[in-house]
N, C-alpha and C positions, 0 to 999 in steps of 0.2 A: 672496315672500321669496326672496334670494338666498344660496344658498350658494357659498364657496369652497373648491374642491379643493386647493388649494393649488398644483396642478401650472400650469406656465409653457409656452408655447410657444418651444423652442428658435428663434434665428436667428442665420444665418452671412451673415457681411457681406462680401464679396470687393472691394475698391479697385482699379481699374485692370486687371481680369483682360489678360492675353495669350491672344492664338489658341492655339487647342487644350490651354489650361486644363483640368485633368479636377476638378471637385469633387463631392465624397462628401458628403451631405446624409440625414439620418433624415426618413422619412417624418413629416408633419404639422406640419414645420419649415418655416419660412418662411427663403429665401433672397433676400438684398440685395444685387443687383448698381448699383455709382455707380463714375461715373467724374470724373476732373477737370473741376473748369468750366474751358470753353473758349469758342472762339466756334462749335465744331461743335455738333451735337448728335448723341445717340443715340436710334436705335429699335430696335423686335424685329422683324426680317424672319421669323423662322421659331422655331416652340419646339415642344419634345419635348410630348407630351399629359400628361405628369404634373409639368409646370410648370401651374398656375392665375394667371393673371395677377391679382396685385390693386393694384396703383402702379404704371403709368408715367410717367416724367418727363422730358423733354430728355439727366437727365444721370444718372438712375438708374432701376431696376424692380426693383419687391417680388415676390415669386413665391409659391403654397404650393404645395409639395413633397406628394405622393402617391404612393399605389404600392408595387410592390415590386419590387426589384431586376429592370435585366433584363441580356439579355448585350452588348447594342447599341444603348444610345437614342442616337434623332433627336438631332442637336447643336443648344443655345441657337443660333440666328445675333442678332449684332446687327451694326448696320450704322452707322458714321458719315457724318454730313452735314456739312459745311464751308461757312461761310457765305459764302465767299466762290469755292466753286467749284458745279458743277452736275456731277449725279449721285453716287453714292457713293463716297467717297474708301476708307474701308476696312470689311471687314468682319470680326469675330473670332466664329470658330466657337466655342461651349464646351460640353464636355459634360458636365454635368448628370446623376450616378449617386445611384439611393437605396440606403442602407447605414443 
């Protein structure tokens, strides 16, 4: 038998973030970063240890948030590909704080 608690897990959805984005996120929250469709795509080059990766996709990733606040985390990197150049055309740090 299943019960419901009734409680929800929070998510905050960021479109198109900019380099050095600072987003504030509660712990146990699931964070959605998507970017426009294009012909590039995105990856994760690097993420803080209290990102859990659970979605990625060409042009978005699902994240769950843990942890607790610290005074300096590692920043998101993500990294665009362009389909019509070779190696990475850009990349935007973001950093990723729990509050």
């Amino acid at each position: 038998m299943m019960h419901s608690t009734g409680h929800t897990i929070d998510r905050t959805v960021v479109e198109d973030p900019r380099p050095g984005d600072v987003l504030t996120v509660p712990a146990g929250s699931r964070l959605h970063v998507r970017f426009s469709r294009t012909l590039s795509s995105w990856s994760v080059a690097d993420r803080p240890g209290h990102l859990v990766p659970l979605e990625e996709g060409d042009h978005g990733f699902e994240f769950l948030v843990f942890g607790t606040p610290e005074a300096a985390p590692d920043p998101l990197r993500l990294v665009r590909q362009r389909a019509d150049r070779t190696g990475p055309s850009e990349v935007r740090d973001l950093i990723v704080l729990v509050g």
